[in-house]
PDBQT receptor file of N, H, CA, C and O in Angstrom, charges set to zero:
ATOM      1  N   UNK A   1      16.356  -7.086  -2.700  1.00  0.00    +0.000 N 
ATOM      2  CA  UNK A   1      16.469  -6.715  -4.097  1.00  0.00    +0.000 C 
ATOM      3  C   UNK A   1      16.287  -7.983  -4.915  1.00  0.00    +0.000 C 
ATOM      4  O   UNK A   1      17.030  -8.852  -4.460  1.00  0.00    +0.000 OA
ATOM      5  N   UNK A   2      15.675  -8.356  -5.810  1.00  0.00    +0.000 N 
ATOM      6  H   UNK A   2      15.071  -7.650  -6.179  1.00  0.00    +0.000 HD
ATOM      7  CA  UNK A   2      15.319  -9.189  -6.742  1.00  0.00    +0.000 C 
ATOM      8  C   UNK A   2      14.984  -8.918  -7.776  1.00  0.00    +0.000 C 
ATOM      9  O   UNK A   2      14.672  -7.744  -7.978  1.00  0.00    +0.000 OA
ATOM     10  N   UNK A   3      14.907  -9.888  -8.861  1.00  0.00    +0.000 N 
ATOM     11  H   UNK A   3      15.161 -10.841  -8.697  1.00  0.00    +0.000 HD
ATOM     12  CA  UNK A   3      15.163  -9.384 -10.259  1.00  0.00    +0.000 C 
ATOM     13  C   UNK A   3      14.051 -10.853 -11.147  1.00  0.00    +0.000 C 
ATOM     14  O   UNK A   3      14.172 -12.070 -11.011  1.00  0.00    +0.000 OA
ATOM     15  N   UNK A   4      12.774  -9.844 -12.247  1.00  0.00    +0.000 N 
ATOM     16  H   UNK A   4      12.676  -8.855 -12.358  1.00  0.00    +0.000 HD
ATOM     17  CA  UNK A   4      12.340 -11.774 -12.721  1.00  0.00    +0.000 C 
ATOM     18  C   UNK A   4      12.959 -10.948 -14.292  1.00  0.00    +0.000 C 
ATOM     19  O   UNK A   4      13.326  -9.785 -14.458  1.00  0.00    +0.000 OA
ATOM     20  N   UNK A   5      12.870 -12.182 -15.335  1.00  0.00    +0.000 N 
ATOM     21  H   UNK A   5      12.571 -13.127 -15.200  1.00  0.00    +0.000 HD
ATOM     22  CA  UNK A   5      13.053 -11.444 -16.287  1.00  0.00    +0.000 C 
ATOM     23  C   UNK A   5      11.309 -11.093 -17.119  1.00  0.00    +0.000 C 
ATOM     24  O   UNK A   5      10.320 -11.772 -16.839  1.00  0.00    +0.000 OA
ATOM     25  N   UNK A   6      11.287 -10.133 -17.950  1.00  0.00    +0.000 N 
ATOM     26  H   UNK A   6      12.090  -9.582 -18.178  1.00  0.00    +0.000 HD
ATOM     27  CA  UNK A   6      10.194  -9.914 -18.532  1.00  0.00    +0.000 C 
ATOM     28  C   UNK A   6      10.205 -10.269 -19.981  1.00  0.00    +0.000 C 
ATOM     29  O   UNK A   6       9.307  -9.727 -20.625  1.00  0.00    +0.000 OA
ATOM     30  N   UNK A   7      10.889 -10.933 -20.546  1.00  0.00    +0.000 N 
ATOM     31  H   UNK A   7      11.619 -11.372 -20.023  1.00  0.00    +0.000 HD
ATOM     32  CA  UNK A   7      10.693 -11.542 -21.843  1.00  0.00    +0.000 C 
ATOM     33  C   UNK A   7      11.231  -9.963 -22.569  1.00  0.00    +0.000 C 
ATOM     34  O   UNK A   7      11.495  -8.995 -21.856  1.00  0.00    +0.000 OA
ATOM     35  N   UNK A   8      11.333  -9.932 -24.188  1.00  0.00    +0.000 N 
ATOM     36  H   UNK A   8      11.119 -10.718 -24.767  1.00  0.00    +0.000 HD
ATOM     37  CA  UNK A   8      11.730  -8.896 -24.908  1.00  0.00    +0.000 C 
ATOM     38  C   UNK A   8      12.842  -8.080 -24.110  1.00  0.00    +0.000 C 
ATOM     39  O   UNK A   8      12.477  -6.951 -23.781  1.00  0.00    +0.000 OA
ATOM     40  N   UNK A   9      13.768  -8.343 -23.845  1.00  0.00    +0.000 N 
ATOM     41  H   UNK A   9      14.065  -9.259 -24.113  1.00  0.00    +0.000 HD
ATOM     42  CA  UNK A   9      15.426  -8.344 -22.926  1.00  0.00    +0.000 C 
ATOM     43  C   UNK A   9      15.572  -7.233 -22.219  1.00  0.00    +0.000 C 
ATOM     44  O   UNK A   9      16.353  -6.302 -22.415  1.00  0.00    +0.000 OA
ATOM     45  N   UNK A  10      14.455  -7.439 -21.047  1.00  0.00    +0.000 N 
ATOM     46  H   UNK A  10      13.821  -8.196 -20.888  1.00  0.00    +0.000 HD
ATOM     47  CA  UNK A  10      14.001  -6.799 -19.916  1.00  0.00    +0.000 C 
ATOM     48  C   UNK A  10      13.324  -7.492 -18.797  1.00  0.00    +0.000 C 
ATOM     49  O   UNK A  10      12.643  -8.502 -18.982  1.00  0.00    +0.000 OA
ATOM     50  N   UNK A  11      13.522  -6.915 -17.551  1.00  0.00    +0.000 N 
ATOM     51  H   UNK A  11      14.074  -6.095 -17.400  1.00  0.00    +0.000 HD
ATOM     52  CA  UNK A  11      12.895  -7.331 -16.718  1.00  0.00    +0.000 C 
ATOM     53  C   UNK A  11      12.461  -6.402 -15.507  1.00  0.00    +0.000 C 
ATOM     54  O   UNK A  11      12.791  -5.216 -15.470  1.00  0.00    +0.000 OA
ATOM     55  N   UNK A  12      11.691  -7.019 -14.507  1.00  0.00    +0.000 N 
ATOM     56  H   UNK A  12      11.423  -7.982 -14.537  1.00  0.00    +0.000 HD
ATOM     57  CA  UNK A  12      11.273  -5.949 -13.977  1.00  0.00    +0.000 C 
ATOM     58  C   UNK A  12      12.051  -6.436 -12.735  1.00  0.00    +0.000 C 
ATOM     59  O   UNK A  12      12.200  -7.646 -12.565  1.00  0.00    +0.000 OA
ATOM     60  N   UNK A  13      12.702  -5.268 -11.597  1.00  0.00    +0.000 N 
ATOM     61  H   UNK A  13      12.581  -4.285 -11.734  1.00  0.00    +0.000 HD
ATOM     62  CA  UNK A  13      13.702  -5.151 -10.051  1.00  0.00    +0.000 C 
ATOM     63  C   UNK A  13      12.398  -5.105  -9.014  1.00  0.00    +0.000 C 
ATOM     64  O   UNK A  13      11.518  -4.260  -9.178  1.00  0.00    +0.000 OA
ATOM     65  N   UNK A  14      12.359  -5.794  -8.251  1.00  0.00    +0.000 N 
ATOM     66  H   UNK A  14      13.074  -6.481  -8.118  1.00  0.00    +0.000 HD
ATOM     67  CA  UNK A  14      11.557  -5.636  -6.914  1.00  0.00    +0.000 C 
ATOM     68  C   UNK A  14      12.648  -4.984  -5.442  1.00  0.00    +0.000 C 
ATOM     69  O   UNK A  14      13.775  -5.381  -5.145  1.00  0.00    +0.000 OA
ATOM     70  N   UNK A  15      12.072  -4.228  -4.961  1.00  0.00    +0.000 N 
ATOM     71  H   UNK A  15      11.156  -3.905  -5.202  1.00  0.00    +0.000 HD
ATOM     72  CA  UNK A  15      12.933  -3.469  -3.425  1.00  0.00    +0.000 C 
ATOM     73  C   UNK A  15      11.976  -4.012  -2.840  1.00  0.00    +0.000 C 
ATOM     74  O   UNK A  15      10.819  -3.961  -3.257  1.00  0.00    +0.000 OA
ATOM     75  N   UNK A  16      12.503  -4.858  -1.341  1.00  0.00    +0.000 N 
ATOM     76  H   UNK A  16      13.443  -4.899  -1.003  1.00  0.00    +0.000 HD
ATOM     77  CA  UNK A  16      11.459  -5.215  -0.420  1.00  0.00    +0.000 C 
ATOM     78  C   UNK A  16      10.287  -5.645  -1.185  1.00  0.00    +0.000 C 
ATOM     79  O   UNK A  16       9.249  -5.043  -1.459  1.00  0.00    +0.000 OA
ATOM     80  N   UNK A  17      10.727  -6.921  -1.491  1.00  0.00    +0.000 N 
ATOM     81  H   UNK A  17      11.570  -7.410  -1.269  1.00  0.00    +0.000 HD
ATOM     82  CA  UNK A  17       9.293  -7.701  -2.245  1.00  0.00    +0.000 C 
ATOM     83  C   UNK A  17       8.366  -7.362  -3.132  1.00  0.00    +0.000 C 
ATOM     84  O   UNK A  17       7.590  -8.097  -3.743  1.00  0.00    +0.000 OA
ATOM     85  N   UNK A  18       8.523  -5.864  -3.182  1.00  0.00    +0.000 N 
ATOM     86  H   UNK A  18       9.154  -5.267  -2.686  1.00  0.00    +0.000 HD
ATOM     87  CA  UNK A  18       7.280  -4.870  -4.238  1.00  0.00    +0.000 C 
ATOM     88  C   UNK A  18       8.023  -4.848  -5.701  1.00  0.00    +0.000 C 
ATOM     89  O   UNK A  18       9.232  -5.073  -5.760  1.00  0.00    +0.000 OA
ATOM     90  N   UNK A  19       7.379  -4.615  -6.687  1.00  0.00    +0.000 N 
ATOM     91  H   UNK A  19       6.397  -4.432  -6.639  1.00  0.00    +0.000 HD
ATOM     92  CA  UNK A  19       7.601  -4.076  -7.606  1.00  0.00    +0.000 C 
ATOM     93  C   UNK A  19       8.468  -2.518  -7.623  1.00  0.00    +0.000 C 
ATOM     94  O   UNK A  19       8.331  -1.626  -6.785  1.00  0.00    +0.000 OA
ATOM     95  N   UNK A  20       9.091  -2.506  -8.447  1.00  0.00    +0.000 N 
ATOM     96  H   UNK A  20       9.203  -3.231  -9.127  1.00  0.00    +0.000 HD
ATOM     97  CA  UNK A  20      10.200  -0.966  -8.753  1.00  0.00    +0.000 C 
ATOM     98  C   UNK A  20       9.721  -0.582  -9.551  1.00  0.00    +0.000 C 
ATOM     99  O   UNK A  20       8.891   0.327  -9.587  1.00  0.00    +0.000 OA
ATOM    100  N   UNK A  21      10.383  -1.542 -10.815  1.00  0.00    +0.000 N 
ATOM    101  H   UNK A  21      11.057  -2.280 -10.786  1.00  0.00    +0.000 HD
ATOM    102  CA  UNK A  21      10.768  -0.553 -12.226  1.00  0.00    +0.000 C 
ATOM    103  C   UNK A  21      11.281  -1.120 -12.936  1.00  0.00    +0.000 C 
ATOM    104  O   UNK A  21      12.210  -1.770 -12.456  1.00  0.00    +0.000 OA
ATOM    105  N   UNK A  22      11.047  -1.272 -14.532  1.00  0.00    +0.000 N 
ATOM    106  H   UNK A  22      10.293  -0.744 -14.921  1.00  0.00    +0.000 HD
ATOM    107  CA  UNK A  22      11.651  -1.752 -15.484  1.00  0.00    +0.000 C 
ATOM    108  C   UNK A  22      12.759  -1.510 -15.423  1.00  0.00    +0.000 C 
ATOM    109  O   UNK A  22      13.244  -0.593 -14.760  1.00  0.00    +0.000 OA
ATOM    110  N   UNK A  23      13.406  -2.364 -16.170  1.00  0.00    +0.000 N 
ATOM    111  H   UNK A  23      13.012  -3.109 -16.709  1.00  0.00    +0.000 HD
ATOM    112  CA  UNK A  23      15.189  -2.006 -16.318  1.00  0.00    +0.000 C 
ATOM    113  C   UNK A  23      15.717  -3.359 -18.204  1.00  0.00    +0.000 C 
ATOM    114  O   UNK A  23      15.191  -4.469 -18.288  1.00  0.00    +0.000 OA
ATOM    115  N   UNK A  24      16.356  -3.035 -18.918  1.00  0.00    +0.000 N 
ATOM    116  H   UNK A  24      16.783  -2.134 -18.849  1.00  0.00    +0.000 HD
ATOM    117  CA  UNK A  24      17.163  -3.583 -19.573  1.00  0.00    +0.000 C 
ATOM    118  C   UNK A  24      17.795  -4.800 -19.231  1.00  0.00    +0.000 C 
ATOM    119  O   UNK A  24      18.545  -4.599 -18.276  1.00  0.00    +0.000 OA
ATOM    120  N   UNK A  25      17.809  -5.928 -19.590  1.00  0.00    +0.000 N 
ATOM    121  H   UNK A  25      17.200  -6.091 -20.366  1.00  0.00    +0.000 HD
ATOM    122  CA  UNK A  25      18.541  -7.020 -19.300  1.00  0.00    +0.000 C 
ATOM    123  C   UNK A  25      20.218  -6.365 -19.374  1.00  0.00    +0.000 C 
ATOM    124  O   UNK A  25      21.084  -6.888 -18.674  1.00  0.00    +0.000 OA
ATOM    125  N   UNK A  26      20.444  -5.556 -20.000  1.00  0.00    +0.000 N 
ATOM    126  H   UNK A  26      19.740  -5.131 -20.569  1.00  0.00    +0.000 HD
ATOM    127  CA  UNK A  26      22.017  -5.354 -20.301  1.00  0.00    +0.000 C 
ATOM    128  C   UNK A  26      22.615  -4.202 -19.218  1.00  0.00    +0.000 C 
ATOM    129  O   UNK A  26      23.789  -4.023 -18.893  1.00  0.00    +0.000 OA
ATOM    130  N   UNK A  27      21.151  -3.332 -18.679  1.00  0.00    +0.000 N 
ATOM    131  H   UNK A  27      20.198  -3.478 -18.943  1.00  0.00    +0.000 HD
ATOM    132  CA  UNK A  27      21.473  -2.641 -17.656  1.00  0.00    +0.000 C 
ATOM    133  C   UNK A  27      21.549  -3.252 -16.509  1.00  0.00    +0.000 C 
ATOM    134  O   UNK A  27      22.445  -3.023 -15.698  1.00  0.00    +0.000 OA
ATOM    135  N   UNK A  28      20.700  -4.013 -16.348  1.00  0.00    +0.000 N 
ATOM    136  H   UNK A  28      19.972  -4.200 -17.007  1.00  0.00    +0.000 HD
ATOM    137  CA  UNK A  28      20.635  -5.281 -14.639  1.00  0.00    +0.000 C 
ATOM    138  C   UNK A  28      21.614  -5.489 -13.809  1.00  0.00    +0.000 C 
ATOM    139  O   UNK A  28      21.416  -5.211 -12.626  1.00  0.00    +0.000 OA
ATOM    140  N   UNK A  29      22.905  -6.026 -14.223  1.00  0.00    +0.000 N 
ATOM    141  H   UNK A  29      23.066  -6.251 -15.184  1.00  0.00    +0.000 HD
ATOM    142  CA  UNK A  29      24.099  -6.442 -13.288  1.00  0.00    +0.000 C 
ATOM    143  C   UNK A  29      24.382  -4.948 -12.611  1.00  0.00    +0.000 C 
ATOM    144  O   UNK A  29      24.148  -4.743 -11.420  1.00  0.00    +0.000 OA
ATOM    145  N   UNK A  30      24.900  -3.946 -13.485  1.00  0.00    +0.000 N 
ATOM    146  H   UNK A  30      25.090  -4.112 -14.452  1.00  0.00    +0.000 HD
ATOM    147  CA  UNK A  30      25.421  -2.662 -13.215  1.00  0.00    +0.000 C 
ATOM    148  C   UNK A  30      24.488  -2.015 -12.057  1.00  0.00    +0.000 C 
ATOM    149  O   UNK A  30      24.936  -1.372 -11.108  1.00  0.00    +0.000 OA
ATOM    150  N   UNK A  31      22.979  -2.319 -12.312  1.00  0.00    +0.000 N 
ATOM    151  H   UNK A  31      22.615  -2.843 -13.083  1.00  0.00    +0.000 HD
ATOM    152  CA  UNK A  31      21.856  -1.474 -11.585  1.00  0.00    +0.000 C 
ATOM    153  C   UNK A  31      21.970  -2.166 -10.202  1.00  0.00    +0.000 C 
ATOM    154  O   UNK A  31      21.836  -1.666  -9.085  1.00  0.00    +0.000 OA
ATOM    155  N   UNK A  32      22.199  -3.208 -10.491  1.00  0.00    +0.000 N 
ATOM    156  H   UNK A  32      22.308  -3.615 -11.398  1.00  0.00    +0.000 HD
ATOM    157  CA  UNK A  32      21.637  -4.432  -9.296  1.00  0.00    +0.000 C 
ATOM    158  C   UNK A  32      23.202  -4.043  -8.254  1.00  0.00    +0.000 C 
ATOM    159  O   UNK A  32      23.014  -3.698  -7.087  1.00  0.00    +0.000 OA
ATOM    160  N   UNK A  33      23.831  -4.085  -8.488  1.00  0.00    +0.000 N 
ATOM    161  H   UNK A  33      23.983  -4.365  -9.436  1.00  0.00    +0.000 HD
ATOM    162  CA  UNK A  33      25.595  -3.951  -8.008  1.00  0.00    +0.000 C 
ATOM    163  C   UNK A  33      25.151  -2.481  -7.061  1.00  0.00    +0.000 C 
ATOM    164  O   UNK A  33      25.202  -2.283  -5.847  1.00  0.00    +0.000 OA
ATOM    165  N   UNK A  34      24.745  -1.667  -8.108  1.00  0.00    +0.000 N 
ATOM    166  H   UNK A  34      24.704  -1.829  -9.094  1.00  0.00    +0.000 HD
ATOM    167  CA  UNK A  34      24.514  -0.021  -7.608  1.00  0.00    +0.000 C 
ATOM    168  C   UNK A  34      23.796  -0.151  -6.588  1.00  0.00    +0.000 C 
ATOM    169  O   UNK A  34      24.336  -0.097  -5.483  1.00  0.00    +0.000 OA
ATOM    170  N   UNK A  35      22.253  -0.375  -6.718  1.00  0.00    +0.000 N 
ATOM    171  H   UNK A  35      21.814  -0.419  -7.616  1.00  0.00    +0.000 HD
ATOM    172  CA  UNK A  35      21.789  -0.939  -5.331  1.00  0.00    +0.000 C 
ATOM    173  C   UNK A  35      22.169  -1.598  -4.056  1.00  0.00    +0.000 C 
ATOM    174  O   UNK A  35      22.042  -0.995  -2.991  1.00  0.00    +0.000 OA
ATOM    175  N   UNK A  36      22.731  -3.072  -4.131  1.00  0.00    +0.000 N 
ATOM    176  H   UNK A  36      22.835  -3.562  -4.996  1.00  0.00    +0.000 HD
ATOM    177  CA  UNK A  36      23.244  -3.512  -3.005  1.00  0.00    +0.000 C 
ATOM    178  C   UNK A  36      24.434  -2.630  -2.399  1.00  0.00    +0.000 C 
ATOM    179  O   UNK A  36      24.638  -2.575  -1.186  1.00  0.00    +0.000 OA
ATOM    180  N   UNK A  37      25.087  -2.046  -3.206  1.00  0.00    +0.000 N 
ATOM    181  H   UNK A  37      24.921  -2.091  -4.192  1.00  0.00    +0.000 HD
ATOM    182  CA  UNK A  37      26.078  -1.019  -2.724  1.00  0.00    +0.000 C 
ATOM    183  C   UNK A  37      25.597   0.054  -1.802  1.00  0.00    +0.000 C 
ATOM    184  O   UNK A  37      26.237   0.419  -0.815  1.00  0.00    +0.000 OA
ATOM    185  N   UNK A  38      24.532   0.506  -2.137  1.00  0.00    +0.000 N 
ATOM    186  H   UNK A  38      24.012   0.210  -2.938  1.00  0.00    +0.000 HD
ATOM    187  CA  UNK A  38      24.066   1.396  -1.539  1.00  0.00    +0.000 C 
ATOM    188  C   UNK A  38      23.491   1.198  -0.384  1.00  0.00    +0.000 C 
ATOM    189  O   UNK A  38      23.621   1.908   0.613  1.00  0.00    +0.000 OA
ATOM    190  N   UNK A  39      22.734   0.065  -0.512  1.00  0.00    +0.000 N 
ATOM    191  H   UNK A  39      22.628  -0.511  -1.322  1.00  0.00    +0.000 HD
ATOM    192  CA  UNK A  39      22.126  -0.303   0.902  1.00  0.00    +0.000 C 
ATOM    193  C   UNK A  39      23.136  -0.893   1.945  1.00  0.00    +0.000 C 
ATOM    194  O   UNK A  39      22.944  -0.952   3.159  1.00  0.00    +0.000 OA
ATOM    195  N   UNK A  40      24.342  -1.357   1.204  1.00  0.00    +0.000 N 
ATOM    196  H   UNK A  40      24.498  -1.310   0.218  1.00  0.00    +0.000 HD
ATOM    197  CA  UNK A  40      25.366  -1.522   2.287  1.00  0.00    +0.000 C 
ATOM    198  C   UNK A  40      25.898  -0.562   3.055  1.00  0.00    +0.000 C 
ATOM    199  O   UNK A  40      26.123  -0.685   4.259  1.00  0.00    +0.000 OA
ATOM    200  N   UNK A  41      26.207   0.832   2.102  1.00  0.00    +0.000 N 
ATOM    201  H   UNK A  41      26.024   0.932   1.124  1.00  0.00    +0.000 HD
ATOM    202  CA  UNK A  41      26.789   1.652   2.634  1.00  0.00    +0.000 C 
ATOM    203  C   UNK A  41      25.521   2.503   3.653  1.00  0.00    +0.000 C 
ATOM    204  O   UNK A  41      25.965   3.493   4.235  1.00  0.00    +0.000 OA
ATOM    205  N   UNK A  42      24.008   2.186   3.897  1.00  0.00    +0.000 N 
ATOM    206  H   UNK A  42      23.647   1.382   3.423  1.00  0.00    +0.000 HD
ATOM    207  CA  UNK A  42      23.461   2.930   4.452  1.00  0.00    +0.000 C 
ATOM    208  C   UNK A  42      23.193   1.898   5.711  1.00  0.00    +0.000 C 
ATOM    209  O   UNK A  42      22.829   2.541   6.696  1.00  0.00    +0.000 OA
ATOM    210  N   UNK A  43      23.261   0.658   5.926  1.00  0.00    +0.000 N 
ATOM    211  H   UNK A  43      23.557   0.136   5.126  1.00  0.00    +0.000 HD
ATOM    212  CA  UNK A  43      23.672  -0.251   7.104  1.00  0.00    +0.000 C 
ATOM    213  C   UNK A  43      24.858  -0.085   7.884  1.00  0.00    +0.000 C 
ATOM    214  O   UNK A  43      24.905  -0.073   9.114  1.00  0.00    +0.000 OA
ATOM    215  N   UNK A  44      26.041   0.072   6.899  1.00  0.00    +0.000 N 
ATOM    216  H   UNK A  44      26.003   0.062   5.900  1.00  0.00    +0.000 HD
ATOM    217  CA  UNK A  44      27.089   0.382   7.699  1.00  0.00    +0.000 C 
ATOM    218  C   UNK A  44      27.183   1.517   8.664  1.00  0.00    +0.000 C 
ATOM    219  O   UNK A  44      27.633   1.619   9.806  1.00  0.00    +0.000 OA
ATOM    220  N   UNK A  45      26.462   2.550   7.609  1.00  0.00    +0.000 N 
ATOM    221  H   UNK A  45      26.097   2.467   6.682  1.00  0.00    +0.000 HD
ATOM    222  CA  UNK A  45      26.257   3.630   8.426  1.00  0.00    +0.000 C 
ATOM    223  C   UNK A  45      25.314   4.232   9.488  1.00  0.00    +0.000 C 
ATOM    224  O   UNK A  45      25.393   5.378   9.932  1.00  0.00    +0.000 OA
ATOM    225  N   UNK A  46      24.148   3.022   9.930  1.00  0.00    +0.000 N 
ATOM    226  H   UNK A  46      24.083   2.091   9.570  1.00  0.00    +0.000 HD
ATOM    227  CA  UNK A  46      23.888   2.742  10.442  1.00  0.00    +0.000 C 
ATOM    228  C   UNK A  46      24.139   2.948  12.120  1.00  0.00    +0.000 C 
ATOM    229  O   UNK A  46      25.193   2.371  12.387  1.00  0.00    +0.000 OA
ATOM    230  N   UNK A  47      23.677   3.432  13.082  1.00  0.00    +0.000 N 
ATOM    231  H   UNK A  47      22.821   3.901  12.866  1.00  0.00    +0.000 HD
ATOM    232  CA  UNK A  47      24.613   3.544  14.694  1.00  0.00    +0.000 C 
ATOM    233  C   UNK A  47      24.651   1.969  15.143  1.00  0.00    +0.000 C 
ATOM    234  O   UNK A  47      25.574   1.621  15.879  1.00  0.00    +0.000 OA
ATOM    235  N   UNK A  48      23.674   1.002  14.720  1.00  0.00    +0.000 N 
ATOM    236  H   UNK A  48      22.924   1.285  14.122  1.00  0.00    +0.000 HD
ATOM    237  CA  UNK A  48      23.493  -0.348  15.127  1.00  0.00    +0.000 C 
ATOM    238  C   UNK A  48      24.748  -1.397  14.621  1.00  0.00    +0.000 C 
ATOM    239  O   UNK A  48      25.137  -2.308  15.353  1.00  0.00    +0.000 OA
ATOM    240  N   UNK A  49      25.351  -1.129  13.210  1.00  0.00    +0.000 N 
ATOM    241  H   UNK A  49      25.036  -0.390  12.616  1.00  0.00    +0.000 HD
ATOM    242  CA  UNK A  49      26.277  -1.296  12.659  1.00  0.00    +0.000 C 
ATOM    243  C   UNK A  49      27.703  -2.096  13.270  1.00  0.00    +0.000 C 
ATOM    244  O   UNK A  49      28.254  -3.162  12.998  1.00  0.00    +0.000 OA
ATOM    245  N   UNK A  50      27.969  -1.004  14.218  1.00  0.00    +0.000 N 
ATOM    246  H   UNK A  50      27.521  -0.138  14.439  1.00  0.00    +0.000 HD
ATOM    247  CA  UNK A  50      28.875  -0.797  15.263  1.00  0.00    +0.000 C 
ATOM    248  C   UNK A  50      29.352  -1.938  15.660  1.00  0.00    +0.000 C 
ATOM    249  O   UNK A  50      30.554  -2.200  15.695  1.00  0.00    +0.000 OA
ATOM    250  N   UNK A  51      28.358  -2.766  16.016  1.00  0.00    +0.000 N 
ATOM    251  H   UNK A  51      27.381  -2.553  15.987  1.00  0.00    +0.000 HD
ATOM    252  CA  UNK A  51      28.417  -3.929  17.233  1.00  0.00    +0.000 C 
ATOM    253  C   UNK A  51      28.367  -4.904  16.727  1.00  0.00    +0.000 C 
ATOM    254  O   UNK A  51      28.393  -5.944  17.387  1.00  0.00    +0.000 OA
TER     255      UNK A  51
């Protein structure tokens, strides 16, 4: 997950090195939090996890 900013108080989120999707500089932390959360909870859950 990565983040550049895009000037005019926005920037654009990359997943796996690609491009996403615009997002709000003021939305970013909240979005960015939501994401890594999620991908944690789908590692954990994971069967490999385990070990």
């Amino acid at each position: 997950i990565g983040f550049t900013g895009g000037g005019a108080g926005s920037g654009m989120v990359y997943l796996a090195g690609k491009q996403s999707h615009k997002m709000t500089n003021a939305e970013m932390i909240d979005h960015i939090v939501q994401l890594v959360e999620e991908r944690a909870a789908t590692l954990e859950a994971a069967p490999d996890a385990a070990e």
